[in-house]
N, C-alpha and C positions, 0 to 999 in steps of 0.2 A: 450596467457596468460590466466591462468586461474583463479580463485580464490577459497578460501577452507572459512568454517564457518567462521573464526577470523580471518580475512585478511582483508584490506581495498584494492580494486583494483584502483592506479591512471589511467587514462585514458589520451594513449598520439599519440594514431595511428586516432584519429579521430571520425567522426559517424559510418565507418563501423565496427571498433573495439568495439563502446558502442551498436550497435545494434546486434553485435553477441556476443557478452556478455550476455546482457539484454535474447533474445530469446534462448539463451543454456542454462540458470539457472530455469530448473523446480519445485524443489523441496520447493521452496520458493517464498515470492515477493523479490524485488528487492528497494534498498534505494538509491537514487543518490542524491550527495550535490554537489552542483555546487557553488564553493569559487574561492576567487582574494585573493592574497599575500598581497595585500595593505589594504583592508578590513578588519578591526581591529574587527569587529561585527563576522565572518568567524572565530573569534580563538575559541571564548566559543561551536559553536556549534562542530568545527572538533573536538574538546575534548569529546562532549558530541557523536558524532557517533563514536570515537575511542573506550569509553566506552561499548557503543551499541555491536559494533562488538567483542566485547571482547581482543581488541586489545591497552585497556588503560593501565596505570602506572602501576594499582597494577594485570594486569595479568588476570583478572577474568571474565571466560566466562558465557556470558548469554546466559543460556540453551535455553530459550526459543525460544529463537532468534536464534537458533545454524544455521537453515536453510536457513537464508534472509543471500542477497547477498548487500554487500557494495560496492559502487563507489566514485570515488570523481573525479568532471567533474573542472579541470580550465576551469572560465568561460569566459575568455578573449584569454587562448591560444587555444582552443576548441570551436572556436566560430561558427564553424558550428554545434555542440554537440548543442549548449545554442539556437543555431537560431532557429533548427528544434523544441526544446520545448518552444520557447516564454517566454526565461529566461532575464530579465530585469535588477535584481538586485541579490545582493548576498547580505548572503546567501539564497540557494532556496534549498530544499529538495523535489525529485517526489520519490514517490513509487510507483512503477510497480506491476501490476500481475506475477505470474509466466511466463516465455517465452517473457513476456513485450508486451504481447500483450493488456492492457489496463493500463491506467494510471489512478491509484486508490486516489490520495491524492495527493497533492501541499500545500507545507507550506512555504511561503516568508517571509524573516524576519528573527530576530535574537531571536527568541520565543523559548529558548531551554526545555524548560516543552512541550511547543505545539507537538514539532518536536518528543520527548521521548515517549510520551501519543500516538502519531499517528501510529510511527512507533512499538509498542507494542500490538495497536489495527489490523491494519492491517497485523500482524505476526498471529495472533491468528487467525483472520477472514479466512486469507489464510490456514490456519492449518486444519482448522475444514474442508474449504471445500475441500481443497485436501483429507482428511480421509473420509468424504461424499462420494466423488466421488470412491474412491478406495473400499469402503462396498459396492456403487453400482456395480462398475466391478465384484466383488466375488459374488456377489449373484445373477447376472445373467450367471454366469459360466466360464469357461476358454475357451468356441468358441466366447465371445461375442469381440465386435471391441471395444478398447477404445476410448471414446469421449472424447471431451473439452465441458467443457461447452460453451454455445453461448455468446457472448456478450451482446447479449436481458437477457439471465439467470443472468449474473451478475451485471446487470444494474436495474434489477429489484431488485437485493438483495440489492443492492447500494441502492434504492429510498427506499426499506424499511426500512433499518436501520436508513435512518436520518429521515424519516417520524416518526418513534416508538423512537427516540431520541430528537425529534425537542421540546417534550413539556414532564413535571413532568407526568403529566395528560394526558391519551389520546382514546376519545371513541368514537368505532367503530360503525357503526347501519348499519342494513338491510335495503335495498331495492335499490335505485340508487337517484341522486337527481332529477328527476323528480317526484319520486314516493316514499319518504322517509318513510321506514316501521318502526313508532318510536314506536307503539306498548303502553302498560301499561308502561314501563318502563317511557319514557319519560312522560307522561300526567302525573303521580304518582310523580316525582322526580325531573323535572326539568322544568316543564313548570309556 
């Protein structure tokens, strides 16, 4: 089974089917909702990822998103799917990396602005760095090996984006904290 931009893929062969999904799908991350039929909280968001995927009423794809891959994990028939992620309640949204080799975002709960914002940010983030990585392949030449980034590389982008997101305000200084080099700045401005 495969899936195309505006498709949502149900998931019904188990973990090996969601893991070779997950790892075949490069060109994007990866959005998986894991919903129960009975879960009344599961209707507003599976409308709002139908949307996402461009797979809603009125028809209309979001471009942005043309690349990210949609799942929808039943989390009771699929319950080795829900065990391997430590899925508890529905609804639960993960976004994966490209190939799904990290899990970038966990949104639990029926917060559907949260889950929209998330998965829009993490489309973008993946965008840019997959286009990063591709100006680096070219401009090191057509002998060079393609890399993946490391999981140390994206984990450290990880810890800086919520570090430069964590506060309105946010100031950086020279030196280490043993030996903080606060300079004029600080004795002049803030002391």
């Amino acid at each position: 089974m495969t899936s195309s931009a505006n498709k949502i893929v149900d998931i019904s062969g188990g973990l090996g089917q969601f893991k070779s999904l997950l790892s075949s799908h490069t060109v994007g991350p990866s959005v998986v909702h894991f919903w129960a039929d009975w879960a009344e909280q599961c209707a507003p968001m599976d409308e709002a990822i139908k949307i996402l995927a461009g797979s809603g009423d009125d028809g209309a794809a979001t471009t942005k998103l043309d690349k990210v891959q949609f799942l929808r994990v039943d989390a009771e028939r699929e319950a080795d799917v829900s065990m391997e992620f430590q899925v508890a309640a529905v609804p639960t949204i993960l976004l994966f990396a490209p190939r799904g080799r990290k899990l970038l975002e966990r949104v639990e709960g029926a917060r559907v602005a949260d889950v929209v914002k998330k998965v829009k940010e993490v489309a973008a983030r993946v965008e840019l760095q997959l286009e990063a990585e591709a100006l680096r392949r070219a401009a090191e030449g057509p002998t060079a090996v393609a890399e993946e980034p490391s999981d140390m590389e994206i984990d450290l982008n990880d810890r800086l984006r919520k570090l430069i997101s964590a506060a309105p305000l946010m100031l950086f200084m020279k030196g280490s904290p043993g030996a903080p080099g606060m300079g004029n700045f600080y004795h002049n401005n803030l002391s």
